[in-house]
Residue frames as qw, qx, qy, qz and C-alpha x, y, z in Angstrom:
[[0.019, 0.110, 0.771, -0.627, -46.32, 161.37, 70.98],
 [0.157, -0.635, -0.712, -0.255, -50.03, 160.33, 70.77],
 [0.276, -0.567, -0.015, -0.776, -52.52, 163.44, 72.23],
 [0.706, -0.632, -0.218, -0.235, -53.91, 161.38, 75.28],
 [0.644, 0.082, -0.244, 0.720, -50.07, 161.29, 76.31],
 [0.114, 0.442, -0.008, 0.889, -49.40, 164.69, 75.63],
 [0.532, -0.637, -0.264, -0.492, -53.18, 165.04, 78.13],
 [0.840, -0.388, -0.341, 0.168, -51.74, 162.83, 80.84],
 [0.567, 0.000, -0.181, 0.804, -48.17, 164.77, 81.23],
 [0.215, -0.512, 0.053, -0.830, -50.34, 168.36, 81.64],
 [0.714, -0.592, -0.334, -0.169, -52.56, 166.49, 84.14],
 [0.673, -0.414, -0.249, 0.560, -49.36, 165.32, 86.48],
 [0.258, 0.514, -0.035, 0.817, -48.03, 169.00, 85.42],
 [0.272, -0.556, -0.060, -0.783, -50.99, 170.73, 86.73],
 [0.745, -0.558, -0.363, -0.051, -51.70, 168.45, 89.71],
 [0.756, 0.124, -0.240, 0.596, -48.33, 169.37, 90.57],
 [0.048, -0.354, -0.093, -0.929, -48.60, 173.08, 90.61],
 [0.571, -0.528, -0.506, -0.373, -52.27, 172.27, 92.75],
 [0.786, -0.353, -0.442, 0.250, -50.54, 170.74, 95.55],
 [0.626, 0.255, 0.031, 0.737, -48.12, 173.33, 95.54],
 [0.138, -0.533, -0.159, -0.820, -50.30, 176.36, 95.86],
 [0.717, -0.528, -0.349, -0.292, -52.13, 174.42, 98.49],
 [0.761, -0.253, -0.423, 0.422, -49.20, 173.82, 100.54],
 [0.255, 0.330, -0.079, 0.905, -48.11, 177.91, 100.43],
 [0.511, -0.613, -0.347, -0.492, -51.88, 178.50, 101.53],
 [0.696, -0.625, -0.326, -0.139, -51.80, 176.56, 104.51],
 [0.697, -0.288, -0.357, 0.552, -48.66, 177.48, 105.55],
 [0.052, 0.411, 0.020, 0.910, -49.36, 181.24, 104.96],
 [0.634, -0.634, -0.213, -0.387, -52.86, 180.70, 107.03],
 [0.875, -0.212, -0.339, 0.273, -50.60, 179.24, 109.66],
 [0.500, 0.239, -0.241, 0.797, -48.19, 182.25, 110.08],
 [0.216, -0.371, 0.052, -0.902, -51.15, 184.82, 110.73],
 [0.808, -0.356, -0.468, -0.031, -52.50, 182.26, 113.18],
 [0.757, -0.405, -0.312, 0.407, -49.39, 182.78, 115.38],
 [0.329, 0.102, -0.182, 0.921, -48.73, 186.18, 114.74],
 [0.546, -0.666, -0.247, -0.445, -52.71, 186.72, 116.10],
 [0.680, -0.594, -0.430, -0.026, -52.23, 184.63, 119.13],
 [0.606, -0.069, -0.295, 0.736, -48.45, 186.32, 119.74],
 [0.134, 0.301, 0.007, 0.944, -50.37, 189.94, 119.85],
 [0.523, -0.632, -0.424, -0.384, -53.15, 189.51, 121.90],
 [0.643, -0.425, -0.362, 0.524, -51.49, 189.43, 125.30],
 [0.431, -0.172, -0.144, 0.874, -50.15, 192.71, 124.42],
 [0.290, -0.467, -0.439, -0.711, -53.19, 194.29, 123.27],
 [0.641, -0.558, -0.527, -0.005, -55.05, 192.93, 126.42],
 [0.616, -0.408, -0.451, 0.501, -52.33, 194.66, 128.35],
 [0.099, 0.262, 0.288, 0.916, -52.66, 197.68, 126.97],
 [0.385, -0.505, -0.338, -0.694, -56.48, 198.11, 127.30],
 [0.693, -0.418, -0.505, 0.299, -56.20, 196.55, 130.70],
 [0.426, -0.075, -0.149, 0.889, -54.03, 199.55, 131.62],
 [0.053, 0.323, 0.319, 0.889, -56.08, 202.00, 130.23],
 [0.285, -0.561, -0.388, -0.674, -58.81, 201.25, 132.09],
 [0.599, -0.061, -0.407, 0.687, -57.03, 201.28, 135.35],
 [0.407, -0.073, -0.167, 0.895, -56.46, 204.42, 134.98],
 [0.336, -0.438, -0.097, -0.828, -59.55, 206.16, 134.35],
 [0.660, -0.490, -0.566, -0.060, -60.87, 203.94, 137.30],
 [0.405, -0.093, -0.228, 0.881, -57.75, 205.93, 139.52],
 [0.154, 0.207, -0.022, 0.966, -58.73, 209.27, 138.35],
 [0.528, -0.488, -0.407, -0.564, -62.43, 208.69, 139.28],
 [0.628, -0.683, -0.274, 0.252, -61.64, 207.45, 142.97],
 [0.238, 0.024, -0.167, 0.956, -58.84, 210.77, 143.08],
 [0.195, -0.367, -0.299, -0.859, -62.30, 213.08, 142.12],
 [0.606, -0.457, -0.637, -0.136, -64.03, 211.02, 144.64],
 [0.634, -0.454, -0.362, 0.510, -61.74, 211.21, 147.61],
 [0.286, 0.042, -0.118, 0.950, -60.69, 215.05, 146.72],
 [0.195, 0.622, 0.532, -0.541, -64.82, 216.12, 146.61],
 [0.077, 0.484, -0.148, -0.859, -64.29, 217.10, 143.11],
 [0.095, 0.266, 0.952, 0.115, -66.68, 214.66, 141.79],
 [0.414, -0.064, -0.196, -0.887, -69.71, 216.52, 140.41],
 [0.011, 0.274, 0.951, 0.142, -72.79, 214.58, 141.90],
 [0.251, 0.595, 0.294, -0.705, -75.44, 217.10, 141.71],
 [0.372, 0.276, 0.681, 0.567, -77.23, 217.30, 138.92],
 [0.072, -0.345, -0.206, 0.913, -78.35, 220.16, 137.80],
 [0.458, 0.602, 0.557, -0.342, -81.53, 221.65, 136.14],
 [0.068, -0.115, 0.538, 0.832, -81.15, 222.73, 132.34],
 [0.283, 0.515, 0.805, 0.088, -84.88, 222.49, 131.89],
 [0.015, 0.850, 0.111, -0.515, -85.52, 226.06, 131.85],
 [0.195, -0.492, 0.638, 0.559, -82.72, 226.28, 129.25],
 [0.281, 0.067, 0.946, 0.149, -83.77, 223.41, 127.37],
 [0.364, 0.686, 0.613, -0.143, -87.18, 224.74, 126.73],
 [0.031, 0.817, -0.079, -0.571, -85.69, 228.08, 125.74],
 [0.222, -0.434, 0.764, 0.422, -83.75, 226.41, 123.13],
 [0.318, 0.201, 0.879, 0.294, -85.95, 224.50, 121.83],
 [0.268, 0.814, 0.226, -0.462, -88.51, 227.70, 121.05],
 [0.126, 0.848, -0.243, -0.453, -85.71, 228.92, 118.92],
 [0.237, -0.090, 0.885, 0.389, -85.27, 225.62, 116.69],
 [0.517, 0.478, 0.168, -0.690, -87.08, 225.73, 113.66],
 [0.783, 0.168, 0.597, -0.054, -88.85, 222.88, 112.01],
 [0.482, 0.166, 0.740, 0.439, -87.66, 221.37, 108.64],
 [0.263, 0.838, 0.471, 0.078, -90.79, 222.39, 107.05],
 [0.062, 0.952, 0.229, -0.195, -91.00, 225.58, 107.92],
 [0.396, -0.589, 0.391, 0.586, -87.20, 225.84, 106.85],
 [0.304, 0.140, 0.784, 0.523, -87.95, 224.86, 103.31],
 [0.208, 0.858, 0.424, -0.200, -91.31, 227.15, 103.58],
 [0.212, -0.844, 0.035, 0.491, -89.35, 230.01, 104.52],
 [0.371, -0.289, 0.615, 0.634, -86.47, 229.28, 101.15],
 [0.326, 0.510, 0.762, 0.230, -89.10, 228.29, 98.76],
 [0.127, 0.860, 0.447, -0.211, -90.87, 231.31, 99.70],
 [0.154, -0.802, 0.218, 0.534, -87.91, 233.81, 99.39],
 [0.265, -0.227, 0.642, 0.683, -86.82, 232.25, 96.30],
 [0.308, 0.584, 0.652, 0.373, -90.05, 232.50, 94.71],
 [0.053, -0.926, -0.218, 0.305, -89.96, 236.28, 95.84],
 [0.181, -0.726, 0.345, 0.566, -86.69, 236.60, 94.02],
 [0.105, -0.046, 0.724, 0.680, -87.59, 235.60, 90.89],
 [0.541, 0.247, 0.061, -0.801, -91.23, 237.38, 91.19],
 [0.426, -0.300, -0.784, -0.338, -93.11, 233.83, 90.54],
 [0.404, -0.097, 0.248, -0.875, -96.40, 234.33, 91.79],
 [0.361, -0.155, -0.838, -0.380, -98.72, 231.92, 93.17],
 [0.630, -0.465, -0.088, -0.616, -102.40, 231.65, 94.66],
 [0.092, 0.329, -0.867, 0.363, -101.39, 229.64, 97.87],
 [0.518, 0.064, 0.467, -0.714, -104.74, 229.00, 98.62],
 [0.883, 0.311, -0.114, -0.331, -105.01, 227.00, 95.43],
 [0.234, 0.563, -0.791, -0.052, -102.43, 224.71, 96.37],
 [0.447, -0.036, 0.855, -0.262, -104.77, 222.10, 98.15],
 [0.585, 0.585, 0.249, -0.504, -107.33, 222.97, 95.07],
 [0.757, 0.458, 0.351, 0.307, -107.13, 222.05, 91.15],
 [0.409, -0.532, 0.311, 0.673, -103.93, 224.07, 89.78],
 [0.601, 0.759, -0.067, -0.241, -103.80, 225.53, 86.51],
 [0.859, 0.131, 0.119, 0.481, -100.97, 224.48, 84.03],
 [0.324, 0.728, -0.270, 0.540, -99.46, 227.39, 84.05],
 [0.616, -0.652, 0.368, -0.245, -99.43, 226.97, 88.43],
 [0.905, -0.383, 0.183, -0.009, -97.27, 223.85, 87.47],
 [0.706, 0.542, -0.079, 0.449, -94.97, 224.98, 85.18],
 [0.247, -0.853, 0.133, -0.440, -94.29, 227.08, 88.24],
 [0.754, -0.489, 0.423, -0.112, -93.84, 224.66, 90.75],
 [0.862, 0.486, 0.129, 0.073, -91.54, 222.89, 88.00],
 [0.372, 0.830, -0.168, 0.380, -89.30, 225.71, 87.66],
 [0.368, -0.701, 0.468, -0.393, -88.92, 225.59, 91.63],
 [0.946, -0.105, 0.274, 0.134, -88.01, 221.66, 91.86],
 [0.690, 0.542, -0.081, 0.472, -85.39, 222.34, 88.82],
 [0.178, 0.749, -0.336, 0.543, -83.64, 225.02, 90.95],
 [0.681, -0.558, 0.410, -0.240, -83.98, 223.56, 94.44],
 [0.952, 0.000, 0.214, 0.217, -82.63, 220.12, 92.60],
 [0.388, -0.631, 0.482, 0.469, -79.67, 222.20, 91.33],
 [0.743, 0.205, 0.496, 0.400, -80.16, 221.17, 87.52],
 [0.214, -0.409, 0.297, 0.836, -78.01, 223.24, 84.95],
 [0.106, -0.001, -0.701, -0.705, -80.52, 222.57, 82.19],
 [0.324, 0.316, 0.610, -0.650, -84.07, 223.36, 82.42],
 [0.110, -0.022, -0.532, -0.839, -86.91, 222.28, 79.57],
 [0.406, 0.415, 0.369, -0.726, -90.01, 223.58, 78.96],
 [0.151, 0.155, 0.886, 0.409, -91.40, 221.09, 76.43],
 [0.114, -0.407, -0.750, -0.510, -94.71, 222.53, 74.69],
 [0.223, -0.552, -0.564, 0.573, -95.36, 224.75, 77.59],
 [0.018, 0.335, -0.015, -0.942, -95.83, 228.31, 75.72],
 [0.181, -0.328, -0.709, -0.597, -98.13, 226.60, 73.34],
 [0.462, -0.481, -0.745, 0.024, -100.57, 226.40, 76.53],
 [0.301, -0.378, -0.365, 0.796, -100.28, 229.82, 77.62],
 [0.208, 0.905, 0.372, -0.007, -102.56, 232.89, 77.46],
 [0.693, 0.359, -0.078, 0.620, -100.52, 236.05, 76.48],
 [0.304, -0.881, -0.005, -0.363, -100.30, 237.03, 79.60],
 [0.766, -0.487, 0.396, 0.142, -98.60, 234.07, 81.23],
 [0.794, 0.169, 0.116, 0.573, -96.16, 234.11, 78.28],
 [0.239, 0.819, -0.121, 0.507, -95.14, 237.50, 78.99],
 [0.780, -0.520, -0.068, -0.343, -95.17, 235.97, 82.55],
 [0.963, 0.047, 0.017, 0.263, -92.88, 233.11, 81.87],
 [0.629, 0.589, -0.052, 0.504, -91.03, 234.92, 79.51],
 [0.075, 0.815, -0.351, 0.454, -89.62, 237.41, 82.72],
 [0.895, -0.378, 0.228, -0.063, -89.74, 234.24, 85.30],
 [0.904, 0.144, -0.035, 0.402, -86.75, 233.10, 82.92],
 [0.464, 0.682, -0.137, 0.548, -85.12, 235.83, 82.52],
 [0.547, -0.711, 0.244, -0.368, -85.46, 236.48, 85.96],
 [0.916, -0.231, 0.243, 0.220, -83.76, 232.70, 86.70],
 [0.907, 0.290, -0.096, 0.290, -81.19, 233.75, 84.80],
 [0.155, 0.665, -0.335, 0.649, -79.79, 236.42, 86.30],
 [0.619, -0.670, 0.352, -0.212, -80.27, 234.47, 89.71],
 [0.626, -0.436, 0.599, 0.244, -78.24, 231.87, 88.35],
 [0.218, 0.784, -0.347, -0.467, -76.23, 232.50, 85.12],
 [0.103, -0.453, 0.883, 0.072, -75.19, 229.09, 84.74],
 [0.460, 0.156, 0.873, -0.045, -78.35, 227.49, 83.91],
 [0.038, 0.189, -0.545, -0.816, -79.78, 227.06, 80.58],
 [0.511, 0.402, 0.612, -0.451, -83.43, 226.89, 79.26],
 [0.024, 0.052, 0.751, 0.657, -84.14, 225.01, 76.12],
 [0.496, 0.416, 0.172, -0.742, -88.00, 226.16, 74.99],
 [0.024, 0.058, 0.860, 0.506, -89.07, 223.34, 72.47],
 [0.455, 0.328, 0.487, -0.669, -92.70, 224.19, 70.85],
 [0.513, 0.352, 0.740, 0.253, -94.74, 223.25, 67.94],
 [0.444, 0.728, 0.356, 0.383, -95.39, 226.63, 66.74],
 [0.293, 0.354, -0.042, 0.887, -92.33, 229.34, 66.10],
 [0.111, -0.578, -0.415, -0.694, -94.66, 231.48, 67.12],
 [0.641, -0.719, -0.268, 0.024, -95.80, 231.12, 70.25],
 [0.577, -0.692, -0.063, 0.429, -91.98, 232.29, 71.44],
 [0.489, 0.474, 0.073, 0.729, -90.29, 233.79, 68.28],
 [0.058, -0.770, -0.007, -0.635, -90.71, 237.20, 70.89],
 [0.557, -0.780, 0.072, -0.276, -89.54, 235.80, 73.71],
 [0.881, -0.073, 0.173, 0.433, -86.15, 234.10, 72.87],
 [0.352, -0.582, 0.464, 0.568, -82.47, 235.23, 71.85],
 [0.134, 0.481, -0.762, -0.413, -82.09, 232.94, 69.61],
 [0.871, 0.208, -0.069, -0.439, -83.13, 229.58, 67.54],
 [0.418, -0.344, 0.830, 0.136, -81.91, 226.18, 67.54],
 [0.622, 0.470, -0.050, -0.625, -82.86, 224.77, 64.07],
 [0.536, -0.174, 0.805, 0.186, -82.52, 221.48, 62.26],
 [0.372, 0.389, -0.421, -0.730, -82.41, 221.06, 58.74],
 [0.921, 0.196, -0.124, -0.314, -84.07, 217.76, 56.53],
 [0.846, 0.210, -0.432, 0.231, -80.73, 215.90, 57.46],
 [0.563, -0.780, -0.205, 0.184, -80.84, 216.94, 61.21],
 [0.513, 0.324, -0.158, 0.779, -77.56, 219.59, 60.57],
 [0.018, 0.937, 0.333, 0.102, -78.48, 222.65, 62.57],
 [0.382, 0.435, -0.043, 0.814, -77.47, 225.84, 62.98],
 [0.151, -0.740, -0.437, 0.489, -78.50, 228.63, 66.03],
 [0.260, 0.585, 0.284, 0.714, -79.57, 231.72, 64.66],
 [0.057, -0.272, -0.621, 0.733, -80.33, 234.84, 66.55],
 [0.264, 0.687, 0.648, -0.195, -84.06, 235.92, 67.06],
 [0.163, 0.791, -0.193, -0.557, -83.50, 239.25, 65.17],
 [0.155, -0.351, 0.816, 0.433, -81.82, 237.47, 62.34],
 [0.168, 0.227, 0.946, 0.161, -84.42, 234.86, 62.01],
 [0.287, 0.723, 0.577, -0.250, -87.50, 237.62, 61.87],
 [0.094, 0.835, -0.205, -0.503, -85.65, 240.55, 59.78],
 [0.295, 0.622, -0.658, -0.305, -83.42, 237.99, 57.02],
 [0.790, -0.082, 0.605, -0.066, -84.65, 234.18, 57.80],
 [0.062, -0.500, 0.718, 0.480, -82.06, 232.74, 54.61],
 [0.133, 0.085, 0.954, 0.255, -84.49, 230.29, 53.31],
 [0.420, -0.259, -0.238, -0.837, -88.00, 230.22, 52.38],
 [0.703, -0.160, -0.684, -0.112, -88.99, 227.26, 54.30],
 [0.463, -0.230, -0.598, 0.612, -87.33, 228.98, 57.35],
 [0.111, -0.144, -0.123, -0.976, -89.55, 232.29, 56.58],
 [0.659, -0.222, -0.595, -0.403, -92.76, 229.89, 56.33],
 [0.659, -0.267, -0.621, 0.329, -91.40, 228.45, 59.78],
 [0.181, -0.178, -0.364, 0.896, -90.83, 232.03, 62.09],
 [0.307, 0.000, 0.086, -0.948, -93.87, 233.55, 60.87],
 [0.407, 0.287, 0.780, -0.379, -96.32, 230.24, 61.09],
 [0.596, 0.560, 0.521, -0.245, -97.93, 230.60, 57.45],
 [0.579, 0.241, 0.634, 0.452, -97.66, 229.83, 53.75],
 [0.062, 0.936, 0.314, -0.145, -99.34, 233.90, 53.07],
 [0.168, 0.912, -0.186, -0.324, -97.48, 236.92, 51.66],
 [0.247, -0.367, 0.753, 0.486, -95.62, 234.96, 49.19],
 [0.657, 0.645, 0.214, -0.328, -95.78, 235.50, 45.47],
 [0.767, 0.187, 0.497, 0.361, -94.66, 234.88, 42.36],
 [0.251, 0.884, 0.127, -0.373, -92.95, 237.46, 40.35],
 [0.806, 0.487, 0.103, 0.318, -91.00, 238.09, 36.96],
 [0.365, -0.664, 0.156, 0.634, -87.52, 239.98, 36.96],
 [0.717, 0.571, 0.255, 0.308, -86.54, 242.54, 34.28],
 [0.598, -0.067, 0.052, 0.797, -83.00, 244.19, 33.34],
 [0.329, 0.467, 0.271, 0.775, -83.91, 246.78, 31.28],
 [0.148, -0.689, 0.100, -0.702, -85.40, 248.94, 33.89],
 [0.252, 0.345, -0.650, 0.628, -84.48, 246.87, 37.26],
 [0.534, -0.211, 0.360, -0.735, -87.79, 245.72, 38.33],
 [0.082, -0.262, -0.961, 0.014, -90.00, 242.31, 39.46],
 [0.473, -0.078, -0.338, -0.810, -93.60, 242.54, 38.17],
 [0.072, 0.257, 0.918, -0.293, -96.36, 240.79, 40.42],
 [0.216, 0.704, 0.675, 0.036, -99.33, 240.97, 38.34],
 [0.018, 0.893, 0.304, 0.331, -100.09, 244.63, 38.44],
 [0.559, -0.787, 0.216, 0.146, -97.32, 245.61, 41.19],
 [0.601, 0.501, -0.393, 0.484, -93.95, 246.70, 39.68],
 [0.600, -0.763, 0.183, 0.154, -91.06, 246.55, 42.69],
 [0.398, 0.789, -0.430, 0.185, -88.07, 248.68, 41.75],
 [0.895, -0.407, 0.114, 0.142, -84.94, 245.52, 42.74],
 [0.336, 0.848, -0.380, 0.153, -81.56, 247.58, 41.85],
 [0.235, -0.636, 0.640, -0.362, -78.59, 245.96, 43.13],
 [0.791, -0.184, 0.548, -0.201, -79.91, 242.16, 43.36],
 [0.252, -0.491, 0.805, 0.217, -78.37, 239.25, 41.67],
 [0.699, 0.460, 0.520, -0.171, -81.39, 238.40, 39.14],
 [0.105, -0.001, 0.769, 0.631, -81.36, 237.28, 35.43],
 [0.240, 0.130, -0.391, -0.879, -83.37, 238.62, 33.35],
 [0.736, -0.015, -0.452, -0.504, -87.16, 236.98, 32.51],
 [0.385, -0.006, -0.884, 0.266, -86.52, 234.63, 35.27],
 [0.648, -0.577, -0.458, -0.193, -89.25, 233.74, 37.96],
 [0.091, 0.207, -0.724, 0.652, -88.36, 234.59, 41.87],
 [0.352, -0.668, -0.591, -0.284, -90.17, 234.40, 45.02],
 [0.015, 0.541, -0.113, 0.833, -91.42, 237.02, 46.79],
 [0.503, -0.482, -0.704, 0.140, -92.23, 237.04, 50.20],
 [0.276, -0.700, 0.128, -0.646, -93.84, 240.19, 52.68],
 [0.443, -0.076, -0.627, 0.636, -92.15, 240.22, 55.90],
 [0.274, -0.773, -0.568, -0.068, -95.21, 241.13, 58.16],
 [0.372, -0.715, -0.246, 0.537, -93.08, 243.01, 60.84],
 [0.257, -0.246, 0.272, 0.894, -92.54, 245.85, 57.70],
 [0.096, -0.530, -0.692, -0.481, -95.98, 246.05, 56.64],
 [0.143, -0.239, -0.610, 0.742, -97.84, 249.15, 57.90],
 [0.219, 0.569, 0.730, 0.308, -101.28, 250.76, 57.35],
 [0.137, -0.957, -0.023, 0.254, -99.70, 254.28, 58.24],
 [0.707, 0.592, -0.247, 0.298, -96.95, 256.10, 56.74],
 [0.700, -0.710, 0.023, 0.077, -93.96, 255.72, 58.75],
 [0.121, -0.886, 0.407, 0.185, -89.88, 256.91, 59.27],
 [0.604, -0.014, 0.775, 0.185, -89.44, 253.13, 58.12],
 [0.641, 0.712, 0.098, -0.270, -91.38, 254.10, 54.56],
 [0.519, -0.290, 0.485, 0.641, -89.20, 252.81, 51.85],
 [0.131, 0.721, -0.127, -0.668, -88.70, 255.63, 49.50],
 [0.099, 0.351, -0.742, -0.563, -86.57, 254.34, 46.83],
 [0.090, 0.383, 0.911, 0.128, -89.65, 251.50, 45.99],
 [0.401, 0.110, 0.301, -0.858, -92.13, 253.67, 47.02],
 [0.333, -0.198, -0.868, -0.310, -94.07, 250.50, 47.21],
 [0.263, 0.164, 0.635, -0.708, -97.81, 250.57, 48.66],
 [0.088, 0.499, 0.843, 0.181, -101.36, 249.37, 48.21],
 [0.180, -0.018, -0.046, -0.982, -103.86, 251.81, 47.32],
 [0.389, -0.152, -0.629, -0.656, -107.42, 250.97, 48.43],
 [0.341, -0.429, 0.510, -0.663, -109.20, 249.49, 51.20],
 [0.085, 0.169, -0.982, -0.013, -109.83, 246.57, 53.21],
 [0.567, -0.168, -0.531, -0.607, -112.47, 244.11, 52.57],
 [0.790, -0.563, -0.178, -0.168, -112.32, 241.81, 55.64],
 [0.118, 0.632, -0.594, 0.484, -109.69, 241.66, 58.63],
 [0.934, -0.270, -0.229, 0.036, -109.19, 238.20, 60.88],
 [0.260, -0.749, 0.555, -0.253, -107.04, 238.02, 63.53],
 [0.960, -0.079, -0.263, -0.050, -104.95, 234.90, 63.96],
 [0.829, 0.103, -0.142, 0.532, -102.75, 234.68, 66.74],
 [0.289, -0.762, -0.039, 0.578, -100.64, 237.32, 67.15],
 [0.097, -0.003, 0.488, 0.868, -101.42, 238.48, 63.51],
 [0.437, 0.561, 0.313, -0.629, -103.88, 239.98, 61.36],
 [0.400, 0.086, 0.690, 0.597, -104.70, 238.54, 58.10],
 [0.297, 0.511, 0.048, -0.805, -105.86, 241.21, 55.95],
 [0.443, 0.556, 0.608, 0.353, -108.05, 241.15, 52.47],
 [0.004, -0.598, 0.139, 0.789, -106.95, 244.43, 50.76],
 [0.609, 0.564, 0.532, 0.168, -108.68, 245.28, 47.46],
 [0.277, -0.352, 0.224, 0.866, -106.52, 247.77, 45.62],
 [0.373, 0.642, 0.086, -0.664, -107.96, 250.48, 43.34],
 [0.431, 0.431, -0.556, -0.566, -107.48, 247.82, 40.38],
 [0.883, -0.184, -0.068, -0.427, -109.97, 245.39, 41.62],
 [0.628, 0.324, -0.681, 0.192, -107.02, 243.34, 43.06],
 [0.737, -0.579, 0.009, -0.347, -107.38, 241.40, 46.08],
 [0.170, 0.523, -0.672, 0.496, -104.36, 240.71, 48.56],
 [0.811, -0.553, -0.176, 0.078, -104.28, 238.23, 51.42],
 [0.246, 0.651, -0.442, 0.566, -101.59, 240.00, 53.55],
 [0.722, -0.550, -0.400, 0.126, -100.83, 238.61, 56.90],
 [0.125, 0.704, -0.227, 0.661, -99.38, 241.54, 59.13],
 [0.400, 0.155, -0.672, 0.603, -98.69, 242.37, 62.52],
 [0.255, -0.658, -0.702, 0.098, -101.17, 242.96, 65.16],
 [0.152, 0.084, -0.116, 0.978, -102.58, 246.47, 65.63],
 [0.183, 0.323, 0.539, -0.756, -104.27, 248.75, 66.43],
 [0.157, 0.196, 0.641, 0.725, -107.06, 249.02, 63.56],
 [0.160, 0.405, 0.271, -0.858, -109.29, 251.55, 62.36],
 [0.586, 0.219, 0.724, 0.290, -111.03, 250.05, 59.70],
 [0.317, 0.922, 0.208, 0.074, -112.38, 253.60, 57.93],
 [0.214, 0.884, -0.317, -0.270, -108.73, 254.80, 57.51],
 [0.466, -0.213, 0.750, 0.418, -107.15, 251.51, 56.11],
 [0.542, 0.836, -0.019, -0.079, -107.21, 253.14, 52.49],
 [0.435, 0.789, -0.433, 0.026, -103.34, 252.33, 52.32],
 [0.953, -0.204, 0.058, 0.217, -100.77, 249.38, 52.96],
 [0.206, 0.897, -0.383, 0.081, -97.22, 250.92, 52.98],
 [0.942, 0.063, -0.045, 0.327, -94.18, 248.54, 52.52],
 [0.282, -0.888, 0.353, 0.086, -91.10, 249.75, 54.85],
 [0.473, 0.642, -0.602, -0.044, -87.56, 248.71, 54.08],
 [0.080, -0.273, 0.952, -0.112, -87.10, 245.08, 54.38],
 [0.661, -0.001, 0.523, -0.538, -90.44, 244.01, 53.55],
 [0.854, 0.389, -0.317, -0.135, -89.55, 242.47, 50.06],
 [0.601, -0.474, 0.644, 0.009, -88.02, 239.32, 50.39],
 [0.783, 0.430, -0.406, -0.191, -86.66, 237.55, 46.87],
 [0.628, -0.303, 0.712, 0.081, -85.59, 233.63, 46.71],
 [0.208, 0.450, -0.643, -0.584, -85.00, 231.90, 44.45],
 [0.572, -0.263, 0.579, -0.518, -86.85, 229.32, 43.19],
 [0.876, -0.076, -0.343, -0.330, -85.63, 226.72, 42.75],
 [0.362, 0.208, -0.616, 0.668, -82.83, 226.83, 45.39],
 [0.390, -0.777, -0.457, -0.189, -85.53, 228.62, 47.67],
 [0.547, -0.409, -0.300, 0.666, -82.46, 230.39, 49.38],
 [0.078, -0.875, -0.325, 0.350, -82.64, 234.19, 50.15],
 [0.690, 0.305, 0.158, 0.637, -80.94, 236.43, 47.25],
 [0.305, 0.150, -0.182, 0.923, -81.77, 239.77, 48.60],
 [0.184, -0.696, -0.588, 0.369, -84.16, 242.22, 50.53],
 [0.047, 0.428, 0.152, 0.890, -85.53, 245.44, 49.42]]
């Protein structure tokens, strides 16, 4: 059988089948045609009835006098009432206000018609995010832009939102560690092949496992040297500086690096002093810059050696810094060429 056959017999098939459908149609459209026209009448008599009867009960009320036509006065009322409705607005003042009273955010209302500071909108931010109900709340590059007042500010505004509502989180994304490494838990971190890992803040300032992540919590490339390990008496040699490393996992004549963990660096002696090293500069400092919330020091030790130490912020006296005293944890050894963290004296 040729194909245009074969075409022709589907045609009559399908024309078949066409007609077919068409005829079911119209005689379906036809049924609900006459089962409309067979229910109206009784509908009609229904509502017809119905409204009889409330026409009855209204001439009964009539003819018995219990028809209410007086109308009485409610204005008096009316006004009272309407004293004791309170506007939108002022409903949303009134919340706004109380919820900025319960999480102690402070703001100059008077500068709200005026030019706002960024920190006045990271405010008014915080209060959209909670009035909109969102469970996730970020603060993108916002602590860079803060004096360290308003990040001590912030830093209790969150803490403060969380305990009003336990369920939302607040991711804190900044360009320098720094700026919040003292005002977080903890650290979301990504590695050169975006793995990451959360660390907590203690963790990351007291044992940070890499050097690259050491370089990254304390914001600079500074207290890190180069020193030699030897067996025979259990020490790394930096130039002139012998640090007693019992106990660590080093080969002999091999290179490490060393890195000074600021927050163990002190220019007093203190209950923190590590004994067993009894490591410390002797001598005094040459200049002292502040960067930040550090202090980079030039110490010149009593064998014309000159230190760039970057430490924590203090108080300083510059006529009794005659000593640098290294508490326990301030050596850090990596390795290096792994750069990962082999142990802490």
């Amino acid at each position: 059988m040729k194909d245009s056959q074969k075409k022709e017999i589907l045609k009559a098939i399908l024309k078949t089948w066409i007609q077919l459908s068409d005829d079911q149609w119209y005689e379906y459209n036809e049924k609900q045609e006459q089962l409309i026209v067979t229910l109206l009448p009784d509908e009609a008599s229904i509502i017809k009835g119905k409204v009889i009867e409330h026409f009855h009960k209204y001439h009964l009320a009539m003819l018995n006098d219990t028809f209410i036509t007086k109308k009485e006065d409610y204005s008096e009322l009316i006004e009272k009432v309407k004293n004791k409705i309170v506007s939108v607005s002022n409903q949303a003042y009134d919340y706004v206000k109380e919820l900025m009273l319960d999480l102690n955010i402070k703001m100059n209302w008077l500068r709200l018609t005026k030019n706002l500071s960024s920190f006045d909108h990271t405010k008014i931010r915080l209060i959209n995010a909670l009035l909109a109900k969102k469970e996730l709340i970020v603060l993108h590059h916002t602590f860079d832009n803060l004096t360290q007042s308003e990040a001590n500010e912030l830093y209790n505004i969150i803490n403060n939102i969380k305990n009003y509502n336990p369920q939302i989180s607040v991711l804190v994304v900044v360009k320098n560690i720094e700026n919040i490494k003292n005002y977080v838990n903890g650290f979301l971190l990504f590695d050169k092949q975006n793995h990451y890992k959360v660390i907590s803040q203690v963790q990351a300032t007291t044992t940070p496992m890499t050097l690259e992540l050491y370089k990254t919590i304390f914001a600079t490339s500074e207290n890190i040297f180069r020193g030699i390990y030897h067996l025979s008496n259990q020490t790394i040699q930096l130039d002139d500086i012998i640090i007693k490393a019992a106990n660590l996992p080093l080969i002999n004549n091999q290179e490490y690096i060393i890195a000074i963990n600021p927050k163990y660096l002190s220019f007093e002696k203190t209950k923190l002093y590590n004994k067993e090293t009894t490591l410390h500069f002797k001598g005094s400092v040459k200049t002292v810059k502040k960067s930040g919330g550090a202090i980079v020091c030039y110490f010149e030790t009593h064998h014309n050696k000159i230190f760039k130490l970057i430490v924590d912020n203090q108080q300083l006296n510059l006529r009794k810094l005659t000593m640098i005293y290294f508490e326990k944890g301030a050596v850090l050894v990596y390795d290096k060429e792994t750069q990962k963290l082999l142990g802490i004296i």
